[in-house]
Steps between C-alpha positions, in 0.01 A plus 500: 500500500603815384553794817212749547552860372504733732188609339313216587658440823319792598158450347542170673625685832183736479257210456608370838401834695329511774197736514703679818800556311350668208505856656878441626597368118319824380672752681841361424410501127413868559803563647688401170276743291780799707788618336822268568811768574770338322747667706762276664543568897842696588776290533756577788852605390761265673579791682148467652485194591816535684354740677622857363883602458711311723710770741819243529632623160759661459447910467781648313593807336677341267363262178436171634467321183823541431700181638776675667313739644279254667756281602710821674164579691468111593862510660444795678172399624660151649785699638304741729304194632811359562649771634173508715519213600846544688467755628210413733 
């Protein structure tokens, strides 16, 4: 046997409705007659869902995409925690 169409899965759905469902099946079949809004919800950025700009970066003056620069401000971040560190 070949499968149902949708189609006639539902005229076969709607012959098995009971009287008390009727006005429930109505409304919802109403409710399809509104506009759809085919805009997607927001996405979070991954920023977001981190929860906001971390404050453990590093602030510079300087241009921290540059590889040397980042690596200088590294060092000198470990060696003031260091230096911290014994001198508690």
């Amino acid at each position: 046997m070949y499968p149902s169409s949708p189609h006639q899965q539902l005229l076969q759905a709607i012959a098995n409705v009971q009287e008390q469902q009727i006005p429930i099946i109505l409304q919802f079949i109403s409710s399809l007659d509104s506009p759809i809004s085919n805009t997607a919800p927001k996405t979070q950025t991954v920023l977001e869902k981190m929860g906001g700009y971390p404050k453990f970066l590093l602030e510079g003056a300087g241009n921290l995409s540059d590889r040397d620069v980042r690596k200088k401000a590294i060092a000198d971040k470990i060696k003031a925690k260091h230096q911290a560190r014994h001198h508690e």
